[in-house]
N, CA, C and O atoms as a MOPAC input file, in Angstrom:
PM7 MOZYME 1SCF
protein

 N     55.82000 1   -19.71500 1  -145.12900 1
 C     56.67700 1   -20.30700 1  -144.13400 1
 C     56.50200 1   -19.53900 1  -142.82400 1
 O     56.65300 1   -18.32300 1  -142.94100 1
 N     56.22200 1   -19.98200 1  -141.63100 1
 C     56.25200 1   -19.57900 1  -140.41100 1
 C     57.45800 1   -19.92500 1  -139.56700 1
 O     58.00400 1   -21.02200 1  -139.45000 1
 N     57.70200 1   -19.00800 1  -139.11900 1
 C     58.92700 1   -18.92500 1  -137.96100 1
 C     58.60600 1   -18.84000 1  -136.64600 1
 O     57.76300 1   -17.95400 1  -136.78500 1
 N     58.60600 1   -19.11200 1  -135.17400 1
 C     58.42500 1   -19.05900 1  -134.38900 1
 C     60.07500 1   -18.14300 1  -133.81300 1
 O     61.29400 1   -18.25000 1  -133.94800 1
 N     59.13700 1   -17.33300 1  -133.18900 1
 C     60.07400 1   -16.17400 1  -132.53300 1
 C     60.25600 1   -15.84600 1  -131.08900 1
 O     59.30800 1   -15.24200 1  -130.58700 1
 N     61.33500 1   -16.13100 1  -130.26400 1
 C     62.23300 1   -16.15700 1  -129.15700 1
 C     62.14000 1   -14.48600 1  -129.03600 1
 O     62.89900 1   -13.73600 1  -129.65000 1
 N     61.10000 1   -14.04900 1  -128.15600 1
 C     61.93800 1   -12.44400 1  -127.27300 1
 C     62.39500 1   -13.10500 1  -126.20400 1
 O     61.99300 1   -14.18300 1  -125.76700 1
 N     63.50100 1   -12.21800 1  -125.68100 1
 C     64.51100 1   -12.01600 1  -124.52400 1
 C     63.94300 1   -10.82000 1  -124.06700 1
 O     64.18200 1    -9.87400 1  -124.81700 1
 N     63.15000 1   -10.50800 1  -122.90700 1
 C     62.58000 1    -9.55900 1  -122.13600 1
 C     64.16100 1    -9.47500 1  -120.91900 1
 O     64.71400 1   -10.39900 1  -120.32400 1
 N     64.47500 1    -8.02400 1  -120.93200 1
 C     65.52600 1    -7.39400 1  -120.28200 1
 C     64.96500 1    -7.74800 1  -118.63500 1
 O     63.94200 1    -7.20800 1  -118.21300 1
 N     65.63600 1    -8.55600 1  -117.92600 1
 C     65.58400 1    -8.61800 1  -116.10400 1
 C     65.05600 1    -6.97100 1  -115.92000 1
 O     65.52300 1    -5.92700 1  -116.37400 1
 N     63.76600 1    -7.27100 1  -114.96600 1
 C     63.70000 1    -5.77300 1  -114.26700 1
 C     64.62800 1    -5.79200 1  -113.72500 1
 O     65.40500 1    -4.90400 1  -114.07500 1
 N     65.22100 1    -6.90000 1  -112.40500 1
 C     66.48800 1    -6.44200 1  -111.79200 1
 C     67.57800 1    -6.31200 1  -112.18400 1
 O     68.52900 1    -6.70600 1  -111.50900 1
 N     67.81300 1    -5.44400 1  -113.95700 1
 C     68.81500 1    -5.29300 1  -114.34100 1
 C     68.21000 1    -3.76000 1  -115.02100 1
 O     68.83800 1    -3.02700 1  -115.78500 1
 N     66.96300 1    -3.56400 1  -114.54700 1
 C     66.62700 1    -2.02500 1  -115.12900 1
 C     66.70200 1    -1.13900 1  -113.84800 1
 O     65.76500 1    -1.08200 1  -113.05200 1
 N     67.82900 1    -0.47600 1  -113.70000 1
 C     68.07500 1     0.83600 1  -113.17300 1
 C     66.97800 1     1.30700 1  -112.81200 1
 O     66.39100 1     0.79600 1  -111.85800 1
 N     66.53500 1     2.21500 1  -113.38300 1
 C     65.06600 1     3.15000 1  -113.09900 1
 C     64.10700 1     2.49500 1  -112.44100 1
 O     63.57200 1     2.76700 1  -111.36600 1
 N     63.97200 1     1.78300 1  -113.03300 1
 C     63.03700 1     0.62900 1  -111.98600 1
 C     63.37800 1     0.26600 1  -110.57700 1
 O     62.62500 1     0.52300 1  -109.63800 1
 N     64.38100 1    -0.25800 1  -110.46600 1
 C     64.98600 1    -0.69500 1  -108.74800 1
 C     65.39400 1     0.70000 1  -108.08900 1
 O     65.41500 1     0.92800 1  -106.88000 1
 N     65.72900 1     1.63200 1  -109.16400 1
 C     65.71600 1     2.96900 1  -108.16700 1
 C     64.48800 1     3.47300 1  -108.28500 1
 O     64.35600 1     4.16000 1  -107.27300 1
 N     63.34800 1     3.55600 1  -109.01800 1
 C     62.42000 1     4.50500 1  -108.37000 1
 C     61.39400 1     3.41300 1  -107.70900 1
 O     60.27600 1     3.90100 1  -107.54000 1
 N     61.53000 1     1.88600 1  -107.24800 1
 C     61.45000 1     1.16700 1  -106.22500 1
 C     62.03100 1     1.93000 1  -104.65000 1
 O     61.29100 1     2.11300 1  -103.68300 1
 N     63.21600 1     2.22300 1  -104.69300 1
 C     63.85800 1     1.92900 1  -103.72500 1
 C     63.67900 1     3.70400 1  -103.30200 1
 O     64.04000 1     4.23400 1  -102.25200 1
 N     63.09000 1     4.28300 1  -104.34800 1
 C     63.04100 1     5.74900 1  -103.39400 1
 C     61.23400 1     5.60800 1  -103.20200 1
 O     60.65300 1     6.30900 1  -102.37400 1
 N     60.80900 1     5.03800 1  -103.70800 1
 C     59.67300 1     5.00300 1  -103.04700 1
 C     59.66600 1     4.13900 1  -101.30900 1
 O     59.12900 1     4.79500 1  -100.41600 1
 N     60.12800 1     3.03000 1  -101.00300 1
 C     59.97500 1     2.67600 1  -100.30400 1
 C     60.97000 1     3.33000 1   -99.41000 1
 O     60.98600 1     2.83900 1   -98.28200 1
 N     61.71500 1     4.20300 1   -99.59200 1
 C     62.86900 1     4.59200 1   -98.78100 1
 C     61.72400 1     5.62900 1   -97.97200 1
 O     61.93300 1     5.78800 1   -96.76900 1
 N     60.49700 1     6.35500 1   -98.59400 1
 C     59.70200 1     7.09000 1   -97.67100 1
 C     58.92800 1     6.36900 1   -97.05900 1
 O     58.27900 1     7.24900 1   -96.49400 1
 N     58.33900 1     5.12100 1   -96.61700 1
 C     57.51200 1     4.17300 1   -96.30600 1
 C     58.35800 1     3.74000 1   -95.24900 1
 O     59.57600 1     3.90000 1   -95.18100 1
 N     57.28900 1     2.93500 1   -94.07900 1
 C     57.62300 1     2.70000 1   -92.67900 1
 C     56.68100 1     1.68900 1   -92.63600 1
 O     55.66300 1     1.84000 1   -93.31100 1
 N     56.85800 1     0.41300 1   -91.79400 1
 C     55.69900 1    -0.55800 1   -91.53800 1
 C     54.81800 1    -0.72900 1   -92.62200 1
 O     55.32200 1    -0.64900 1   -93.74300 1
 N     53.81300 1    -0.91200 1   -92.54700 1
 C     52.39100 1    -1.18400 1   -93.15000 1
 C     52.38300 1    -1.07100 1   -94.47000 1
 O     51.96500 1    -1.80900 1   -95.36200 1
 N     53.17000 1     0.48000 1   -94.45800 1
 C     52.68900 1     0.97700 1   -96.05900 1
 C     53.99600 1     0.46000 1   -96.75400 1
 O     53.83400 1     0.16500 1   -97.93800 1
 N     54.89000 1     0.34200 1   -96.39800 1
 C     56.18600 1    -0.21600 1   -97.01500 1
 C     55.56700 1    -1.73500 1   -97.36600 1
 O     55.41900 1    -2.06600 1   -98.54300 1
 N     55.39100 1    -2.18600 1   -96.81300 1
 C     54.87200 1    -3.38400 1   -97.19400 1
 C     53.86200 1    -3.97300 1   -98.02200 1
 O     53.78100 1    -5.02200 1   -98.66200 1
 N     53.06700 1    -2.92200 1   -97.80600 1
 C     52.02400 1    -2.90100 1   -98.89400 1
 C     52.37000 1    -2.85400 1  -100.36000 1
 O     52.17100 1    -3.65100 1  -101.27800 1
 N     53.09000 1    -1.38500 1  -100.27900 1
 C     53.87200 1    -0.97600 1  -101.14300 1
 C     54.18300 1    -2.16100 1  -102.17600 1
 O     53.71000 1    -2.48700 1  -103.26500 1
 N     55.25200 1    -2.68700 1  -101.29400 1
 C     56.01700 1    -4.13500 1  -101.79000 1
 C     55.52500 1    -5.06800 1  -102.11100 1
 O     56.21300 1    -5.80200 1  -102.81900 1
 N     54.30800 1    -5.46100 1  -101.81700 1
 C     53.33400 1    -5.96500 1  -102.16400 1
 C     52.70100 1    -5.95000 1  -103.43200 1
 O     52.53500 1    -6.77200 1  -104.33300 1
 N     52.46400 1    -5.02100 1  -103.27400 1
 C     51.56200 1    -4.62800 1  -104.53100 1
 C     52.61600 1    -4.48900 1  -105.85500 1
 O     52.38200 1    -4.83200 1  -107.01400 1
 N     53.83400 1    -3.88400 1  -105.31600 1
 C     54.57600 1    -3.90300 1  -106.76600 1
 C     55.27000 1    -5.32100 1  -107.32000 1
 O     55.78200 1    -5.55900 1  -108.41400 1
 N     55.08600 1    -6.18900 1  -106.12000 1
 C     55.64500 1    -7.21900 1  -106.32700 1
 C     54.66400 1    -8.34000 1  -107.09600 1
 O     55.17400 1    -9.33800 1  -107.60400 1
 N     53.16400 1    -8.09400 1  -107.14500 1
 C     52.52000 1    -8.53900 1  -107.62200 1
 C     52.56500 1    -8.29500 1  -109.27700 1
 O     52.60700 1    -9.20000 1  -110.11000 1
 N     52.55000 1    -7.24500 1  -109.48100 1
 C     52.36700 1    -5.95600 1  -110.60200 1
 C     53.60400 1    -6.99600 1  -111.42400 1
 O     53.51000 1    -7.69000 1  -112.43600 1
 N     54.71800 1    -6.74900 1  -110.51800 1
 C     55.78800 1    -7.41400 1  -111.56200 1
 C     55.94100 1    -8.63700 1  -112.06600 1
 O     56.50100 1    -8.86800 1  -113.13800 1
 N     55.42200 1    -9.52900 1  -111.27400 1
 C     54.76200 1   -10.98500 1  -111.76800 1
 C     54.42700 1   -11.01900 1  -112.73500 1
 O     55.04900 1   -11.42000 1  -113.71800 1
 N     52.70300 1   -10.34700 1  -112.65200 1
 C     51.87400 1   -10.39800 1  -113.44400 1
 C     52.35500 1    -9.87400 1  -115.43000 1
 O     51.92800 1   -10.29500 1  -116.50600 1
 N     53.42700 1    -8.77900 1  -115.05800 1
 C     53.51500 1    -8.53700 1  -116.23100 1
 C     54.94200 1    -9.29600 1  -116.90500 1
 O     55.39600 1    -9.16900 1  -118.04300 1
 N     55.49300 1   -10.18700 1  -115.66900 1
 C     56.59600 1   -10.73500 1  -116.63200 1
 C     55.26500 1   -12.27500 1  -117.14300 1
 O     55.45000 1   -12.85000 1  -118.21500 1
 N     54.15200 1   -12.67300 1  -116.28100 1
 C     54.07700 1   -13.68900 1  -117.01000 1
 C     52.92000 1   -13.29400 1  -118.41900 1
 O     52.57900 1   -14.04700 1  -119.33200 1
 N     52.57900 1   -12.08500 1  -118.21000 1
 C     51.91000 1   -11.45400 1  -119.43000 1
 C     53.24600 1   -11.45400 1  -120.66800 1
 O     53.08800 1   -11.59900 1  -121.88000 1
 N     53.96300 1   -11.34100 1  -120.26700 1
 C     55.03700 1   -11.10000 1  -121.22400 1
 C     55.73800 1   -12.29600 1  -121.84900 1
 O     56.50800 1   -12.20600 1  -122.80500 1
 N     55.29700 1   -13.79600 1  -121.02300 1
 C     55.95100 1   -15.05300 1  -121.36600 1
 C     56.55000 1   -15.78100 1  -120.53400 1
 O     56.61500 1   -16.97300 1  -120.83100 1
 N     57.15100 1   -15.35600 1  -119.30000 1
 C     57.61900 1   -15.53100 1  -118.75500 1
 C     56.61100 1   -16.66600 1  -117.76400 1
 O     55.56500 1   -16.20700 1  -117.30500 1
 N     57.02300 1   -18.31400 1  -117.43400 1
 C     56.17900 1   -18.83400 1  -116.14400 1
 C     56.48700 1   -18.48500 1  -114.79000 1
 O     57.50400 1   -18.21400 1  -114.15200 1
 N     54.61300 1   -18.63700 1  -114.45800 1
 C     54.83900 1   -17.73300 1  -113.08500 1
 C     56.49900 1   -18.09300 1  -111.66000 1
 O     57.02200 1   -17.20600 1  -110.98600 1
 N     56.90300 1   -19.64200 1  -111.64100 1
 C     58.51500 1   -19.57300 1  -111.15300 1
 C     59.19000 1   -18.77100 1  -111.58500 1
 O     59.93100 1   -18.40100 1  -110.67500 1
 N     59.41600 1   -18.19500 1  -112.56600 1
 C     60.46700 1   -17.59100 1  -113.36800 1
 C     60.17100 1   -16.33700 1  -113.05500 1
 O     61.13500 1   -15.65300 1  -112.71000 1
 N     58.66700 1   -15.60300 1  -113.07800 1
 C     58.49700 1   -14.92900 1  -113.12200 1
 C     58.78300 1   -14.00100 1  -110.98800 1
 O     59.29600 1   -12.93800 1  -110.63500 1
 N     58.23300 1   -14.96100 1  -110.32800 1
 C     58.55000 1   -15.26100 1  -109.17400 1
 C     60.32800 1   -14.87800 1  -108.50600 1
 O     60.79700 1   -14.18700 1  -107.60100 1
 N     60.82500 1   -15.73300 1  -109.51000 1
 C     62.38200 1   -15.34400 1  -109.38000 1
 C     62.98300 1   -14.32900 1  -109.14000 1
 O     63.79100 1   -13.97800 1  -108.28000 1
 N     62.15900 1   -13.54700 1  -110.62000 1
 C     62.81400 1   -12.64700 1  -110.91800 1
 C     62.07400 1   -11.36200 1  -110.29600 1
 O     62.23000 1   -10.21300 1  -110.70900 1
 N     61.42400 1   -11.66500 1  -109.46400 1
 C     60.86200 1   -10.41200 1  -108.71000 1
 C     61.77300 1   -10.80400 1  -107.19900 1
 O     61.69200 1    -9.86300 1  -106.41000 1
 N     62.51400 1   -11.85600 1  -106.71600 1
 C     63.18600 1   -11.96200 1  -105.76400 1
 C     64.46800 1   -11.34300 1  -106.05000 1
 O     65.26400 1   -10.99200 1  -105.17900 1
 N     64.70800 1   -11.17500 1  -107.79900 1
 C     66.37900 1   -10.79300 1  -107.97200 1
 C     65.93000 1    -8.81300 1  -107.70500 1
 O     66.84400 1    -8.05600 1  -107.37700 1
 N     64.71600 1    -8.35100 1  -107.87500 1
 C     64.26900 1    -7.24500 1  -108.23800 1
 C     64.14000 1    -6.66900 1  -106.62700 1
 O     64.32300 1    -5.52200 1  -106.22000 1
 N     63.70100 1    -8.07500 1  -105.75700 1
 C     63.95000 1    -7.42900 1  -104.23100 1
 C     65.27400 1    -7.19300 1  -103.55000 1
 O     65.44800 1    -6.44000 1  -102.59100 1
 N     66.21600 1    -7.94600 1  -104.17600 1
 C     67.95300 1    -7.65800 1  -104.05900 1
 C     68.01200 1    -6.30600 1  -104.42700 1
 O     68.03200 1    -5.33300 1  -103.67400 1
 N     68.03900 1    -6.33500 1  -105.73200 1
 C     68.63900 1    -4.98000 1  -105.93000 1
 C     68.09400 1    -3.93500 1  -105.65500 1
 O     68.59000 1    -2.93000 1  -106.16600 1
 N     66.79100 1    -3.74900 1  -104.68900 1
 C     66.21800 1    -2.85100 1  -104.38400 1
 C     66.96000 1    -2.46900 1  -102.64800 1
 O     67.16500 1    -1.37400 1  -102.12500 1
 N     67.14800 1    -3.51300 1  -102.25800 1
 C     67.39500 1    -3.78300 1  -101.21300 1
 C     69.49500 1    -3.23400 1  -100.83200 1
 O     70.10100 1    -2.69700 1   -99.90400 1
 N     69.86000 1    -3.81900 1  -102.23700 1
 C     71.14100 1    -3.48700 1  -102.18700 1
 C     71.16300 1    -1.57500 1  -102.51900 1
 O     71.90800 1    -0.79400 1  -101.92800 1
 N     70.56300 1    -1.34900 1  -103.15300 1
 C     70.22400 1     0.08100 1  -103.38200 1
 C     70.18700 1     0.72700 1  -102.02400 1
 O     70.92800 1     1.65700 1  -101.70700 1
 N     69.06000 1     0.04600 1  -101.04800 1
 C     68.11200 1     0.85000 1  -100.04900 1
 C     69.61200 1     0.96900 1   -99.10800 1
 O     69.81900 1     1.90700 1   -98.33800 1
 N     70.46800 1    -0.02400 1   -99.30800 1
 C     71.23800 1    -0.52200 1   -98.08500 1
 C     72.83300 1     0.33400 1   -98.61200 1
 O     73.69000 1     0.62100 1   -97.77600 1
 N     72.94600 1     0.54800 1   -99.64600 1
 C     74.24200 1     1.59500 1  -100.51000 1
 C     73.74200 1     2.98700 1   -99.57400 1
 O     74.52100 1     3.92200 1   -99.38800 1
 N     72.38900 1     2.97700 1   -99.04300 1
 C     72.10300 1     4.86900 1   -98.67500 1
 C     72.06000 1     5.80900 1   -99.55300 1
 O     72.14600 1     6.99900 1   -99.25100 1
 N     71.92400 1     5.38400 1  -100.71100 1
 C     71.85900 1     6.63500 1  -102.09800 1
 C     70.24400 1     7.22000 1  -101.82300 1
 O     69.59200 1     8.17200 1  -102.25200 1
 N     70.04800 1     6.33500 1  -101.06800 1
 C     68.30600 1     7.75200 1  -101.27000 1
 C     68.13500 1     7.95700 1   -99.67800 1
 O     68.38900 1     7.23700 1   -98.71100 1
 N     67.60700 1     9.22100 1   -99.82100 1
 C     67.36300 1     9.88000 1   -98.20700 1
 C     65.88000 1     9.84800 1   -98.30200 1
 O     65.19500 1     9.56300 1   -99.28500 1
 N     65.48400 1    10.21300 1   -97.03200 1
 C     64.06700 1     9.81900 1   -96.72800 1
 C     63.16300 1    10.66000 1   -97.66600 1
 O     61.95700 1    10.55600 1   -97.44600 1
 N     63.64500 1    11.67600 1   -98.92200 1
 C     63.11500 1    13.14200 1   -99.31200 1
 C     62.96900 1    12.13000 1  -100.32400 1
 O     61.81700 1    12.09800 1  -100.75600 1
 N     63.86800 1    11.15900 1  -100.92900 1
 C     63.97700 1    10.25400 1  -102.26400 1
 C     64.90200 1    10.88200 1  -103.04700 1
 O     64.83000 1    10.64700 1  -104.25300 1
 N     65.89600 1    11.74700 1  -102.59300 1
 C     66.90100 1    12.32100 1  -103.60700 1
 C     68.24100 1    11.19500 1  -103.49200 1
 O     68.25700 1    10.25600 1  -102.69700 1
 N     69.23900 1    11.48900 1  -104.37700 1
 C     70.39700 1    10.86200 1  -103.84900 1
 C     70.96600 1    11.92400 1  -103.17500 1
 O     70.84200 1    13.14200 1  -103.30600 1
 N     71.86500 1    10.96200 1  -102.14200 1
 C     72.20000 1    11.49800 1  -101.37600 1
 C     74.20700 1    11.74000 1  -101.39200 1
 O     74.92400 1    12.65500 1  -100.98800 1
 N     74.41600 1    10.78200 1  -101.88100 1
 C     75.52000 1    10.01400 1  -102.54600 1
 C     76.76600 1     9.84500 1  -101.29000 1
 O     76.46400 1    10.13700 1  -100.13300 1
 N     78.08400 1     9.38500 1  -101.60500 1
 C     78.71400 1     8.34900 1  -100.83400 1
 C     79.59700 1     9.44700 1  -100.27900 1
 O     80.35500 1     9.01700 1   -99.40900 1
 N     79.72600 1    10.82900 1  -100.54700 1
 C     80.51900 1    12.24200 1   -99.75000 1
 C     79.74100 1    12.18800 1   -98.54300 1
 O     80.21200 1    11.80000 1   -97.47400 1
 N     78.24200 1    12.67500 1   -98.74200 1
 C     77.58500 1    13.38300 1   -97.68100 1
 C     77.37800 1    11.63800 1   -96.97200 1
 O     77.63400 1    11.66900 1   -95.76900 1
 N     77.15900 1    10.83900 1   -97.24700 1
 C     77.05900 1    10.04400 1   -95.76200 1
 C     78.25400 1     9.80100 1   -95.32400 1
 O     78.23400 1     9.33600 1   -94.18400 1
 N     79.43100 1     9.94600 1   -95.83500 1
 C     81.02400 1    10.00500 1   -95.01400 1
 C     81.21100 1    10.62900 1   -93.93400 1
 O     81.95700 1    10.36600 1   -92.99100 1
 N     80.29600 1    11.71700 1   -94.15100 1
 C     80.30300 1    12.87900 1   -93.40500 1
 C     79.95600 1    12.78300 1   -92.30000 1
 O     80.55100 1    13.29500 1   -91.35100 1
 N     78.57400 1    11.87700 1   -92.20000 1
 C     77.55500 1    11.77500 1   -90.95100 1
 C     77.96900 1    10.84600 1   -90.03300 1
 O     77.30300 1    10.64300 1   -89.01700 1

Protein backbone atom coordinates (compact mmCIF):
# COMPACT_ATOMS: atom_id res chain seq x y z
CA UNK A 1 0.00 0.00 0.00
CA UNK A 2 1.36 3.47 -0.85
CA UNK A 3 0.59 6.63 0.88
CA UNK A 4 1.30 9.88 -0.52
CA UNK A 5 2.82 12.30 1.99
CA UNK A 6 2.00 16.16 2.70
CA UNK A 7 5.35 18.08 4.29
CA UNK A 8 4.51 21.48 5.72
CA UNK A 9 7.95 23.33 5.19
CA UNK A 10 8.11 26.09 8.22
CA UNK A 11 7.72 30.02 6.39
CA UNK A 12 11.35 31.38 6.28
CA UNK A 13 9.48 34.52 7.26
CA UNK A 14 8.60 32.85 10.37
CA UNK A 15 12.37 31.63 11.00
CA UNK A 16 14.01 34.08 13.32
CA UNK A 17 17.66 33.40 12.52
CA UNK A 18 17.08 33.71 9.16
CA UNK A 19 15.32 37.30 8.92
CA UNK A 20 17.82 38.28 11.58
CA UNK A 21 21.00 37.20 10.16
CA UNK A 22 19.28 38.77 6.80
CA UNK A 23 18.77 41.91 8.38
CA UNK A 24 22.30 42.20 10.07
CA UNK A 25 23.81 41.49 7.03
CA UNK A 26 22.20 44.06 5.08
CA UNK A 27 22.16 46.48 8.00
CA UNK A 28 26.19 46.74 6.92
CA UNK A 29 25.44 47.23 3.13
CA UNK A 30 24.74 50.64 1.33
CA UNK A 31 23.52 50.97 -2.41
CA UNK A 32 24.81 48.42 -4.81
CA UNK A 33 25.90 45.86 -2.48
CA UNK A 34 22.71 45.91 -0.39
CA UNK A 35 21.01 45.18 -3.28
CA UNK A 36 22.87 42.74 -4.62
CA UNK A 37 22.94 41.25 -1.47
CA UNK A 38 19.07 41.09 -1.68
CA UNK A 39 19.22 39.84 -4.69
CA UNK A 40 21.00 37.13 -4.54
CA UNK A 41 19.42 35.93 -1.28
CA UNK A 42 16.24 36.48 -2.66
CA UNK A 43 16.92 34.25 -5.44
CA UNK A 44 18.61 31.51 -3.16
CA UNK A 45 15.26 31.52 -1.29
CA UNK A 46 13.06 30.82 -4.21
CA UNK A 47 15.03 28.40 -5.53
CA UNK A 48 15.09 26.33 -2.42
CA UNK A 49 11.45 26.74 -1.41
CA UNK A 50 10.62 25.47 -5.00
CA UNK A 51 13.33 22.64 -4.57
CA UNK A 52 11.46 21.88 -1.57
CA UNK A 53 7.79 21.79 -3.31
CA UNK A 54 6.78 24.75 -3.08
CA UNK A 55 5.44 26.63 -6.88
CA UNK A 56 7.55 29.21 -8.00
CA UNK A 57 4.16 32.03 -6.94
CA UNK A 58 4.20 30.61 -3.69
CA UNK A 59 7.52 30.41 -3.55
CA UNK A 60 7.79 34.17 -4.76
CA UNK A 61 5.36 35.11 -1.94
CA UNK A 62 6.99 33.92 0.47
CA UNK A 63 10.24 35.57 -0.17
CA UNK A 64 8.03 38.98 -0.20
CA UNK A 65 6.69 37.89 3.46
CA UNK A 66 10.71 37.21 4.18
CA UNK A 67 11.33 40.93 2.77
CA UNK A 68 8.74 42.26 5.53
CA UNK A 69 10.15 40.83 8.20
CA UNK A 70 13.51 41.71 7.33
CA UNK A 71 12.52 45.03 6.77
CA UNK A 72 10.33 45.22 9.98
CA UNK A 73 13.51 44.01 11.84
CA UNK A 74 15.87 46.61 9.87
CA UNK A 75 13.18 49.33 10.80
CA UNK A 76 12.66 48.03 14.98
CA UNK A 77 16.78 49.33 14.95
CA UNK A 78 17.82 46.09 16.77
CA UNK A 79 20.97 45.89 14.63
CA UNK A 80 23.64 48.65 14.44
CA UNK A 81 25.81 49.08 11.58
CA UNK A 82 28.61 46.53 13.63
CA UNK A 83 25.41 43.80 13.26
CA UNK A 84 25.06 43.50 17.05
CA UNK A 85 21.76 44.23 18.79
CA UNK A 86 21.52 47.15 19.86
CA UNK A 87 18.17 46.94 21.69
CA UNK A 88 15.18 49.42 22.56
CA UNK A 89 17.28 51.21 26.02
CA UNK A 90 20.24 52.38 24.02
CA UNK A 91 18.23 53.86 21.04
CA UNK A 92 15.90 55.75 23.74
CA UNK A 93 18.81 57.23 24.57
CA UNK A 94 19.97 58.70 21.21
Amino acid sequence: MSRSASIAVFPASRQRNLVQDIARQLSTLHGVSALTFWKDTARDLVALAVQRGSSEPEARDEVRRVFSAVQAELQAGLWSATGSSAGIEERARL
